[in-house]
N, C-alpha and C positions, 0 to 999 in steps of 0.2 A: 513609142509610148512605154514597151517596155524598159527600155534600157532606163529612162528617164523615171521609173519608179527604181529602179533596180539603185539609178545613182542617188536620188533622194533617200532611202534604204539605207544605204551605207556612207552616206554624208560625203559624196565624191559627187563635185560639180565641174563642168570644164568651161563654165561662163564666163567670158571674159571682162573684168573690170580692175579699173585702180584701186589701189587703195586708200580709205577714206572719200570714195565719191558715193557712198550710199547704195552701192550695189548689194549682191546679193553676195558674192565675193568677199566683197569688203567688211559684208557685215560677221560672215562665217572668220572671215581674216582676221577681224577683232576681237571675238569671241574665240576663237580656237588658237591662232597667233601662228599659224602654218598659211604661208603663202608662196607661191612658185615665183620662178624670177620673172615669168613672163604674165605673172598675174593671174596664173590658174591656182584656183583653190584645189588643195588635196589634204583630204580631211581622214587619217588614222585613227590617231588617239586625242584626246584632248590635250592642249600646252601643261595645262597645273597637273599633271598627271607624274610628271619626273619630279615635281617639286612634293609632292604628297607620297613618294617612295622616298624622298632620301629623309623626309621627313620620319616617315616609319623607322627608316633604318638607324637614323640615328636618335631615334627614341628605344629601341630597344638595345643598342649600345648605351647609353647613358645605364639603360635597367642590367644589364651586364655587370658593368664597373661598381654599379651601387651595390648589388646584390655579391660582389667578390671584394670589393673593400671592408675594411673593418674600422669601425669606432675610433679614435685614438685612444680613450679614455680607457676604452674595455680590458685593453692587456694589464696592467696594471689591480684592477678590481680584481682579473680571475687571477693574480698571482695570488694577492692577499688571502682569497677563500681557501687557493690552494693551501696555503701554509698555516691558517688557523686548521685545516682539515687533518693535517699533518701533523699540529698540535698536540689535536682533541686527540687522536689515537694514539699518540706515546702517551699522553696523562691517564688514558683508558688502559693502556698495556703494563702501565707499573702499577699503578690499582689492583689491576687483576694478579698480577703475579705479590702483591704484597698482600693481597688480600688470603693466600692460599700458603703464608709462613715463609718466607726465602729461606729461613733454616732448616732442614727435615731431620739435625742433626740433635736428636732430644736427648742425648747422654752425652758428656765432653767431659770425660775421663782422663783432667790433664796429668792428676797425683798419681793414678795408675794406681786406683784403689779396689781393680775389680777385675776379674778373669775376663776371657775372653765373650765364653756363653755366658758370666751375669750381665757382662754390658751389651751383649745382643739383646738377650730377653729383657731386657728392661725397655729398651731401645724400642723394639716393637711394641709392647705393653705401654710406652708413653706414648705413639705417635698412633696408637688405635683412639687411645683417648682425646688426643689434639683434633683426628681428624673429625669423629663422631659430634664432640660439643666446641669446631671453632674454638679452640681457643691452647692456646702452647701451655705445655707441660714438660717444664725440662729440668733435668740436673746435671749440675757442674763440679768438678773439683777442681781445686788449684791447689799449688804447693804454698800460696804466701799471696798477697791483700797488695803488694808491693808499694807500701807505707799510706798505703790507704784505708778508711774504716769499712769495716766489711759493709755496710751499706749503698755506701758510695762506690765501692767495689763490684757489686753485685748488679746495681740498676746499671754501671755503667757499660759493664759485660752483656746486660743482657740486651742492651740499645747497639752496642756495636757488633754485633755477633747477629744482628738483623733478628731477631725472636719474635713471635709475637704475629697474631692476626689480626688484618684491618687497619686502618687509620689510626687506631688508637694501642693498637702492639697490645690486643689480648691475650692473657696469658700469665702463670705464674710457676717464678724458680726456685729450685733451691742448690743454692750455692753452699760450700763451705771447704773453707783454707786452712790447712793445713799447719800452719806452722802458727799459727794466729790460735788454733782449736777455736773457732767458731764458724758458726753459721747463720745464713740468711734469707728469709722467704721473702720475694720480691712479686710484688704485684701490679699488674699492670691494665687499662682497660676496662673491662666487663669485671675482671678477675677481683678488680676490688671490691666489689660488690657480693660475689660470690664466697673468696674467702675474707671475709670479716674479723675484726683483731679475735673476737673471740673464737671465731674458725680454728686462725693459724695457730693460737695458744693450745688446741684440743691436737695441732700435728705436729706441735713443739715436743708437748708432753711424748706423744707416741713414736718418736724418733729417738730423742734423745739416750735414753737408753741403752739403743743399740748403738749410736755413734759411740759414746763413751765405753762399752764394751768391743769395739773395734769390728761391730758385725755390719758394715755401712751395705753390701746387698740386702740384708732385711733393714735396716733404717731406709734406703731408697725404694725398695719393695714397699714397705707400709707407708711413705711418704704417694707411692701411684695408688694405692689403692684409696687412700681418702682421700687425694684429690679428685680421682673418678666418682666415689660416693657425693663429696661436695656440689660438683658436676651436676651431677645427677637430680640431687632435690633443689640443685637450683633452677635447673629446666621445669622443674615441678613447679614455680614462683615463690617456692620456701627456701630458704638457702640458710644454711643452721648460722644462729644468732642467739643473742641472751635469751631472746623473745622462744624459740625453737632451738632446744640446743640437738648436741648429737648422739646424747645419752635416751632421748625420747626412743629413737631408733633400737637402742642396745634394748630399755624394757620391753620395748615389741617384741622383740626375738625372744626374751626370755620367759617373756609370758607362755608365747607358741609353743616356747621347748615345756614350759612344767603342762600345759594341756597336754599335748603328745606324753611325757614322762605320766601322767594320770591316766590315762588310756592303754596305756600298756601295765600301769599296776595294776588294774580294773581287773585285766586279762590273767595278770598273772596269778591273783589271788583267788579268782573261780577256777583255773584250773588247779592249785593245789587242795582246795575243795575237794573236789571231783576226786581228785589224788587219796585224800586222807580218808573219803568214806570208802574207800576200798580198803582199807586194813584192819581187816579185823578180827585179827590176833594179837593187836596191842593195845595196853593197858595205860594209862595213864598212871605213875606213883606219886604219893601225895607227899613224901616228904624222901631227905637225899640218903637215909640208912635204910630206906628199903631198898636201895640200887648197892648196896655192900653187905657182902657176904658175911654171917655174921661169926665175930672172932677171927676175922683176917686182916685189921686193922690193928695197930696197937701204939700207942705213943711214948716211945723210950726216955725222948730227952726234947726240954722245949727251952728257948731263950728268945730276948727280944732282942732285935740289932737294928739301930739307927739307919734307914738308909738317906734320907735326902730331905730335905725342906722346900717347902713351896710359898714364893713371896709375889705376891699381886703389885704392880707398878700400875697408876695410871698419868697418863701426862694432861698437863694443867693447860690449857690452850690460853694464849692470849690473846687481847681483841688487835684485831690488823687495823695500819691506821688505812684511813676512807680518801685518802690526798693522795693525787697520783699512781695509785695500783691497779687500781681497775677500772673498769671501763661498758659504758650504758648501751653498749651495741653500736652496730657500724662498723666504719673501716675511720683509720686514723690515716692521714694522705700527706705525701709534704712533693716538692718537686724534684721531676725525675728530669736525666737527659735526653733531647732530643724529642723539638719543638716547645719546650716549656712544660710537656705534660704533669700528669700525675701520675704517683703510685705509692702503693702501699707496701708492709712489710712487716718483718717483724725478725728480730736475731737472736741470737742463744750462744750458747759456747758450751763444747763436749770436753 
């Protein structure tokens, strides 16, 4: 009885039958698919048992091969990203470096018009002011225009010599050739805006001067300082024009200086006050022979003698004509080198 639970327990019968006669053999033989040669059932494992492992196993072979293949399509797509990616950061890296001047070189002294420390100290006095308000500040000399108008000369120097901050080459030059005797304020960007014709006409005037006197360190000297001033109230959103010119600035200062010159006469005339009621031992005389001795004077001999003439000139002004000389504010623009831009300008001759 035992053994006979023990074999029903573990599915192990030693009853003998055929197969397919409806035994008890036969029916475990059909169902399980394990039968002995002699017709003894012996029951392990189930038969779909090996079928249900290779099945496994070759289900997670197929998840292998899938998960280690790759797309066909995919290599292709990631080369593209790569290289627009590779794009985007050279277009970002010349931006950046064009956006910070590729020139640092703000003085090009080719005529060898200027010692050594004027064209240092200039050098750094322009490139304080480029860095400070973005935007180039440079001067150039040349021996000769080399059969060109100094305008065209000038934009096209300052496009290929890389000048200029930004996308739009902010920034403005002053050029002038040598053997031409003239010169040219070249504007570019922001700069048109900031130096306006009526601008450049107020640093025409204030150059010229010295170029004609051959003093070209104070011509480029007062050429940085009013562009730094320009600069400057144009950060302010005033940038001098007809409307604002740059003489408002001069009666500023001059007003300040006669308040100050008032304050100190103020002072000066209470202390000689102070001064004068201390002496008093002197007299006031009311006429100039009380100051002369009297009989120590005596007039020997008198004559008149012509010394000089004096003639008043005044000059008779006539009216200027109103057609082409002047100009309603603004900036006057034509095209420059390099992309089609604009610039502005303005030229002279020393």
């Amino acid at each position: 009885m035992r053994a006979r639970n023990r074999s029903r327990r573990y599915g192990i019968f030693s009853t003998v039958g055929k197969p397919g006669n409806g035994s008890v053999s036969s029916v475990f033989g059909q169902r399980y698919g394990i039968l002995s040669a002699s017709g003894k059932l012996v029951i392990t494992e189930p038969a779909n048992r090996e079928a249900a492992n290779r099945e496994t196993v070759n289900r997670e072979t197929a998840n292998r091969e899938s998960m280690n293949k790759k797309p066909a399509n995919r290599q292709p797509a990631v080369r593209c990203a790569a290289g627009l990616f590779v794009l985007l950061l050279l277009c970002l890296h010349c931006f950046g470096l064009r956006a910070a001047a590729a020139n640092d070189a703000k003085v090009a002294d080719e005529a060898g018009l200027l010692t050594y420390e004027e064209e240092q100290k200039l050098q750094e006095q322009l490139s304080e002011i480029a860095e400070e308000y973005q935007c180039d500040v440079v001067v150039a000399t040349v021996d000769s225009c080399e059969g060109m108008d100094v305008q065209s000369f000038t934009d096209r120097y300052y496009y290929r010599n890389d000048y200029g901050y930004g996308p739009e080459l902010d920034g403005i030059i002053l050029l002038i050739s040598m053997q031409e005797r003239k010169f040219h304020l070249a504007t570019r960007g922001s700069a048109i805006d900031t130096f306006t014709d009526y601008g450049l006409e107020v640093i025409d005037n204030r150059i010229t001067p010295y170029l004609r006197d051959g003093r070209y360190a104070e011509a480029f000297g007062t050429f940085a300082d009013l562009a730094e001033q320009f600069l400057e109230e144009d950060a302010k959103g005033r940038p001098y024009d007809t409307t604002h010119t740059y003489g408002e600035r001069s009666i500023k200062s001059a007003v300040y200086f006669m308040y100050a010159m008032g304050i100190g006469l103020f002072a000066a005339i209470v202390t000689l006050v102070v001064l004068f009621q201390q002496l008093k031992s002197v007299r006031v005389k009311n006429e100039a022979r009380d100051y002369v001795r009297s009989g120590s004077f005596r007039v020997t001999r008198a004559n008149d003698i012509f010394l000089y003439r004096t003639v008043s000139r005044r000059k008779i002004e006539r009216e200027k004509s109103s057609g082409g000389g002047g100009h309603g504010g603004g900036s006057t623009t034509h095209s420059a080198p390099g992309g089609g831009g604009r610039a502005g300008g303005r030229s002279g001759s020393f």
